[in-house]
Backbone as JSON Lines, residues from 0, in Angstrom:
{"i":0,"aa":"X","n":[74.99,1.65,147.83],"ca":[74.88,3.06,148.15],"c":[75.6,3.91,147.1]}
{"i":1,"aa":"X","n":[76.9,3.33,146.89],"ca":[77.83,4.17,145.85],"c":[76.74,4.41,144.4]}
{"i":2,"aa":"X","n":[76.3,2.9,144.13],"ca":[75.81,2.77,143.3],"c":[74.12,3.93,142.8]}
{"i":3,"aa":"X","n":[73.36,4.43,144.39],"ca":[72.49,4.71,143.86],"c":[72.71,6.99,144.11]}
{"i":4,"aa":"X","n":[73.95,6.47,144.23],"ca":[74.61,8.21,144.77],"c":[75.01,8.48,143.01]}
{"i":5,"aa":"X","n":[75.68,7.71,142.29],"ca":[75.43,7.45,140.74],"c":[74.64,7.79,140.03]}
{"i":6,"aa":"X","n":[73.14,7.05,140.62],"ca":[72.33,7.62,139.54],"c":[71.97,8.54,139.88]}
{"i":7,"aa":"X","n":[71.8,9.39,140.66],"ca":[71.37,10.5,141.31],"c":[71.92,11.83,140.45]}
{"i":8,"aa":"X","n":[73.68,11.28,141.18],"ca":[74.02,12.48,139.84],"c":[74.01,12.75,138.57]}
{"i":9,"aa":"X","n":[73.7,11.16,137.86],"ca":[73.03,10.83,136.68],"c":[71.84,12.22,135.73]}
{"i":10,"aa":"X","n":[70.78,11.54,137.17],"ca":[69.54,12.13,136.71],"c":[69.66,13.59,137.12]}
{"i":11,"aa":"X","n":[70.52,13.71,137.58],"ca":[70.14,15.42,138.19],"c":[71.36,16.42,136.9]}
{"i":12,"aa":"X","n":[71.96,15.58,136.53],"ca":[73.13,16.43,135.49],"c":[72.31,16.12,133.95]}
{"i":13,"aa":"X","n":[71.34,15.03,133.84],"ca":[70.19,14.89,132.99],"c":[69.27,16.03,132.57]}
{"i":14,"aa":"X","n":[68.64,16.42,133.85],"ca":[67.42,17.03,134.21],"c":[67.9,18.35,133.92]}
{"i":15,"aa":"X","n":[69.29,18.88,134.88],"ca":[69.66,20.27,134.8],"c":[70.12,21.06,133.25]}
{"i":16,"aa":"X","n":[70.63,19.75,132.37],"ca":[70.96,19.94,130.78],"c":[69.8,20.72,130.13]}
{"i":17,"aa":"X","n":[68.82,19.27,130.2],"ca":[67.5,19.37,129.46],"c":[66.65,20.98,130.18]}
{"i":18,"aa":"X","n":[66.85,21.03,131.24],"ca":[66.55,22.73,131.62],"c":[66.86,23.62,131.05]}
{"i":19,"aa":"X","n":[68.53,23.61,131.28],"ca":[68.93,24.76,130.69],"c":[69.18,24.64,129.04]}
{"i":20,"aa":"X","n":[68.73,23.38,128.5],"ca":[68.9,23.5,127.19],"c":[67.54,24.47,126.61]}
{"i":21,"aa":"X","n":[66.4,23.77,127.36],"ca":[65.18,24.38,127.0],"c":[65.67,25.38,127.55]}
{"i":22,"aa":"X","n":[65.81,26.12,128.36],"ca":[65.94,27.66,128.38],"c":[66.8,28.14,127.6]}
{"i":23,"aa":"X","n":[67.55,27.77,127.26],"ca":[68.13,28.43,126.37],"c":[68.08,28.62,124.58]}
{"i":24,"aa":"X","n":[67.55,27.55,124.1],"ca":[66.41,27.31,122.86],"c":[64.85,27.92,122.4]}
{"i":25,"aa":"X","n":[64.18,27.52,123.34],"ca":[63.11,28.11,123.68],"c":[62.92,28.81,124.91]}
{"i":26,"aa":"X","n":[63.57,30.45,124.73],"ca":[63.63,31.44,125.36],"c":[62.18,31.74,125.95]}
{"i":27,"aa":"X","n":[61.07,32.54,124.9],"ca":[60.38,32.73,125.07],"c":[59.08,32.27,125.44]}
{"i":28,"aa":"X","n":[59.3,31.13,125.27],"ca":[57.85,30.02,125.35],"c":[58.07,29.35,127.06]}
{"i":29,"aa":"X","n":[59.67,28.68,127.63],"ca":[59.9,28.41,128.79],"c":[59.83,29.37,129.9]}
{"i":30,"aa":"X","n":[59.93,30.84,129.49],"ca":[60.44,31.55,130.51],"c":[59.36,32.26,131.13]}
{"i":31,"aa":"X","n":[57.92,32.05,131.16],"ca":[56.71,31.83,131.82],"c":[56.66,30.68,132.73]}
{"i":32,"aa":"X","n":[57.52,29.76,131.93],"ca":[57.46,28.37,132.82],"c":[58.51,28.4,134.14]}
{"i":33,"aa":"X","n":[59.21,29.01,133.64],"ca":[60.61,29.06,134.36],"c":[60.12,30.13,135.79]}
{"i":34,"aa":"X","n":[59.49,31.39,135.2],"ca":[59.37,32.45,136.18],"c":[57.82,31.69,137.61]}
{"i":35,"aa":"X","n":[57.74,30.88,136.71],"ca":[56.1,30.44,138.3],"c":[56.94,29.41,139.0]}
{"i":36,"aa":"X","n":[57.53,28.33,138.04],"ca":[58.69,27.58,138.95],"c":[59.77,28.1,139.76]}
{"i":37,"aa":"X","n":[60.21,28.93,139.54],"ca":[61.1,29.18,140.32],"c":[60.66,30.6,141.37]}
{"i":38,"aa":"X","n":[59.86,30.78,141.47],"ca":[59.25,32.22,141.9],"c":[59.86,32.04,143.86]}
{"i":39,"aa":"X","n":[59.31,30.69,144.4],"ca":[59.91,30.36,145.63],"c":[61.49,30.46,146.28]}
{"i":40,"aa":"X","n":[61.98,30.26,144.77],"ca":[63.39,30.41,145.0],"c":[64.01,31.58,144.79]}
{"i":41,"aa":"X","n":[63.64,32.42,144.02],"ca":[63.52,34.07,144.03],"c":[63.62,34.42,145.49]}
{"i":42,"aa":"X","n":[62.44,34.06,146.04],"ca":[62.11,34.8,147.26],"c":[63.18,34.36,148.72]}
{"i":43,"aa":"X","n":[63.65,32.96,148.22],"ca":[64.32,32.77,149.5],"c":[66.32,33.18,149.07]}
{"i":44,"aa":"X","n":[66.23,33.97,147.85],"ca":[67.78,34.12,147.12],"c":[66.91,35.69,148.0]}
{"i":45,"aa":"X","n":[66.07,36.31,147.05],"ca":[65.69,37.75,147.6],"c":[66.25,38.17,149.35]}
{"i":46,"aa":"X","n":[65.71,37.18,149.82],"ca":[65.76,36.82,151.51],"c":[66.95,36.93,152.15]}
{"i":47,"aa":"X","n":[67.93,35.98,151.24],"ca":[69.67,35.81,151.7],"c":[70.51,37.01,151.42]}
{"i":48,"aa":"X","n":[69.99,37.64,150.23],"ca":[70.86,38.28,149.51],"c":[71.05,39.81,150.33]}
{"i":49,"aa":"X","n":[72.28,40.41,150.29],"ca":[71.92,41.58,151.14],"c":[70.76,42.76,149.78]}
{"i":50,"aa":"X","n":[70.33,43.74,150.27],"ca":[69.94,45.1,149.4],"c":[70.04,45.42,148.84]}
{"i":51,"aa":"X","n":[71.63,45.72,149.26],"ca":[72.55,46.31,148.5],"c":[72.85,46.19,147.06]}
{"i":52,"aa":"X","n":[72.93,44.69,146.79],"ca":[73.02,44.53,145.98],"c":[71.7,43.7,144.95]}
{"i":53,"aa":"X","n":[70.44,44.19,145.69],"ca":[69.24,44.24,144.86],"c":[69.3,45.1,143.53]}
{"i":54,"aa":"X","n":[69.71,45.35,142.85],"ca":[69.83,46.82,142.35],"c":[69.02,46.48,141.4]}
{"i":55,"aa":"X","n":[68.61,47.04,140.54],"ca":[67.65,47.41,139.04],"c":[68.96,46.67,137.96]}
{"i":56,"aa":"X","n":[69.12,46.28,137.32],"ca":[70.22,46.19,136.36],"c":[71.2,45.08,136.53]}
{"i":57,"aa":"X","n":[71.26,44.51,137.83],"ca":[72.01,43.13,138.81],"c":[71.65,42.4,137.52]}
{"i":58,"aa":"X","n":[71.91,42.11,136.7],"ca":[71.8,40.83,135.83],"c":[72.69,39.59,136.02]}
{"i":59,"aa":"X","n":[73.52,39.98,136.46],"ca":[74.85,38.44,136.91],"c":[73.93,38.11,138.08]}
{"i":60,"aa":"X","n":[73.55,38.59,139.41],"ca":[72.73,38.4,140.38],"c":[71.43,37.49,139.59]}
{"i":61,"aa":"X","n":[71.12,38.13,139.0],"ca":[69.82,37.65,137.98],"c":[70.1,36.08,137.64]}
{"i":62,"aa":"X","n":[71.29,35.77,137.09],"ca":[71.57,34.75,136.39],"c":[71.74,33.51,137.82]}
{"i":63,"aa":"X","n":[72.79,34.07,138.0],"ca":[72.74,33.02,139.53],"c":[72.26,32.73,140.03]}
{"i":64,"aa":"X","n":[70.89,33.3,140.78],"ca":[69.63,32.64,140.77],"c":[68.79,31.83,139.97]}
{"i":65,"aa":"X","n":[68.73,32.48,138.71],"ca":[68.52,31.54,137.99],"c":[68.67,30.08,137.57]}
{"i":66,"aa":"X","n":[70.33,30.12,137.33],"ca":[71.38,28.78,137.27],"c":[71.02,27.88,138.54]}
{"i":67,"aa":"X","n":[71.45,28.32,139.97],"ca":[71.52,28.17,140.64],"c":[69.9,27.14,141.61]}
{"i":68,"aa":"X","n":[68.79,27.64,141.0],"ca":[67.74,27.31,141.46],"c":[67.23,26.18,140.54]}
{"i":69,"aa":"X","n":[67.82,26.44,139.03],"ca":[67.78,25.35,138.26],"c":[68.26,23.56,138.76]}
{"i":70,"aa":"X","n":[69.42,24.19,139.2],"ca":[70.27,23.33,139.76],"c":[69.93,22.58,141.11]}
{"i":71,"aa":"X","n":[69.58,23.48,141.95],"ca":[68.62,22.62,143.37],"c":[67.28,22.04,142.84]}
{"i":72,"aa":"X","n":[66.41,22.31,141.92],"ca":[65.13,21.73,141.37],"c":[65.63,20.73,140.77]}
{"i":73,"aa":"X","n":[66.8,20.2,139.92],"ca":[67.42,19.58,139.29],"c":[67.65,18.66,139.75]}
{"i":74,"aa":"X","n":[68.36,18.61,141.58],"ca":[68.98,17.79,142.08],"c":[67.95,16.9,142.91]}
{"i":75,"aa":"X","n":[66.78,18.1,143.21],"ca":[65.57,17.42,143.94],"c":[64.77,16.18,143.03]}
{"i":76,"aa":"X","n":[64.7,16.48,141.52],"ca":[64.18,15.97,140.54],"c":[65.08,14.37,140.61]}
{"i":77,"aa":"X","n":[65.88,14.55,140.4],"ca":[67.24,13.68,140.63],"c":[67.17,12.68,141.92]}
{"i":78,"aa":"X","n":[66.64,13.2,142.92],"ca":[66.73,12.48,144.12],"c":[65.26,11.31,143.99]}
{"i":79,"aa":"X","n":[64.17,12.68,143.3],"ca":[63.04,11.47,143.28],"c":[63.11,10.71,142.1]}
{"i":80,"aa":"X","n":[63.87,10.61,140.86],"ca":[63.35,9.68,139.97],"c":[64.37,8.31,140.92]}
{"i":81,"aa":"X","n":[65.26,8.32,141.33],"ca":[66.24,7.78,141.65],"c":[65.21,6.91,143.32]}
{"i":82,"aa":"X","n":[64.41,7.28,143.95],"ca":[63.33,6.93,144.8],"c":[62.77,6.38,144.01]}
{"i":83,"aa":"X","n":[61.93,6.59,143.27],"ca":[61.44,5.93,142.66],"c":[61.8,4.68,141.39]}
{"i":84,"aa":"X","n":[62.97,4.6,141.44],"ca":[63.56,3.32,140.76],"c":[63.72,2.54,142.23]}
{"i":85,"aa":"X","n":[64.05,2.85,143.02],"ca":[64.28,1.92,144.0],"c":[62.96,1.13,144.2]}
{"i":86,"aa":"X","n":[61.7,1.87,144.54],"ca":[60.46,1.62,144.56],"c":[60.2,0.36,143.56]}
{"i":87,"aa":"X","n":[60.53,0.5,142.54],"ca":[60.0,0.2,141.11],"c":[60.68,-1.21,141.37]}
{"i":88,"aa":"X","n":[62.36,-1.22,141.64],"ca":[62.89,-2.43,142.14],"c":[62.29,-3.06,142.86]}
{"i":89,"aa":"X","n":[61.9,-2.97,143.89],"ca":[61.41,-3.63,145.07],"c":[60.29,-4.16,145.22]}
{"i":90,"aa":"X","n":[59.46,-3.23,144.16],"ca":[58.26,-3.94,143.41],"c":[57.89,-5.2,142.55]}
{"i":91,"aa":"X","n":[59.22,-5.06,141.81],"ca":[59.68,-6.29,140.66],"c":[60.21,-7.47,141.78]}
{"i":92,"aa":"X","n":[60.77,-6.94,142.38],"ca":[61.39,-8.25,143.19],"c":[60.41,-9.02,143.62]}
{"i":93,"aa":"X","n":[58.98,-8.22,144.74],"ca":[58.11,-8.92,145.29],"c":[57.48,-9.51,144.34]}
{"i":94,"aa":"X","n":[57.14,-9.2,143.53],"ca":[56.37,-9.33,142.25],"c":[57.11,-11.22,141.9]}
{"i":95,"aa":"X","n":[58.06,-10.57,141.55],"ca":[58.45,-12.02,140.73],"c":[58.41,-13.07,141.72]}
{"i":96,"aa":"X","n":[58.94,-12.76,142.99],"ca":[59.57,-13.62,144.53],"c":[57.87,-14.45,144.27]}
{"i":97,"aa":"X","n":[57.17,-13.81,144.42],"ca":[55.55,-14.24,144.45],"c":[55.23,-15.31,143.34]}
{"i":98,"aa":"X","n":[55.64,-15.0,141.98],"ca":[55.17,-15.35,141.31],"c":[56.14,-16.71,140.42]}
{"i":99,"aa":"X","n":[57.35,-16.86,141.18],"ca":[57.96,-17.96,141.37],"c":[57.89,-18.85,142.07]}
{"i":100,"aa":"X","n":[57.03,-18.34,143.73],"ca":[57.28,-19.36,144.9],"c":[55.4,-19.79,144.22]}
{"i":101,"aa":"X","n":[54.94,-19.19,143.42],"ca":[53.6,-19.53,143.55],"c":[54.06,-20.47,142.1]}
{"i":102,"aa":"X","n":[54.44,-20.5,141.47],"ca":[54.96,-21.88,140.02],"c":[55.52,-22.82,141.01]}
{"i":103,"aa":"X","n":[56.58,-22.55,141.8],"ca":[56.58,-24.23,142.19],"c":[55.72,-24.56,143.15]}
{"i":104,"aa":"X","n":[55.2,-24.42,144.04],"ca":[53.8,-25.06,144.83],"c":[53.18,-25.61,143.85]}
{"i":105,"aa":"X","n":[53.05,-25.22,142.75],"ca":[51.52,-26.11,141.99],"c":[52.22,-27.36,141.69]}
C-alpha cells in the first residue's frame, strides 16, 4: 500500500511539472489547451468562490485556480497511471503463472 501511495505521488508531482512546465514555456500554444481543460473547474472554483471577490482584474484569484486545478487533474492523472500499472502487473503475473504451469505439463 505504502508502496503504491509512492507512485502516485510520483506520477502526480510528474504530471503537475510537465503541466506547468508546458504552461509556462509554451504560453501561447497550451493556453487554448489549458482553457477547454480546465473550463469545469472554473465553474465549480466560480461556484465556491464568494462575488465579491469575482472582480475584473482578480489575477492572484486567476492563478489559483489555475495552479490549483492543475494540481487536482494532476493528481487524478496520477491515480490512473498508477491503476493502471497495477492492472498491467496482474496481467504479467497471469500471463506468465499460465505460461509456466503450461511448460511443465508438457
Amino acid at each position: 500500500m505504502k508502496r503504491r501511495v509512492w507512485q502516485w505521488f510520483f506520477f502526480t508531482v510528474l504530471v503537475c511539472s510537465l503541466a506547468l512546465a508546458a504552461l509556462f514555456f509554451y504560453e501561447h500554444r497550451v493556453i487554448d489547451f489549458f482553457d477547454s481543460l480546465l473550463s469545469p473547474w472554473r465553474d465549480l472554483c466560480a461556484a465556491v468562490t464568494p462575488e465579491e471577490w469575482q472582480v475584473q482584474g482578480n489575477i492572484l484569484l486567476g492563478l489559483v485556480w489555475i495552479f490549483s486545478g492543475v494540481l487536482v487533474y494532476s493528481a487524478a492523472m496520477g491515480m490512473a497511471c498508477v491503476l493502471l500499472l497495477v492492472l498491467v502487473e496482474k496481467l504479467c503475473k497471469r500471463i506468465s503463472g499460465k505460461n509456466v504451469t503450461g511448460e511443465v505439463s508438457r
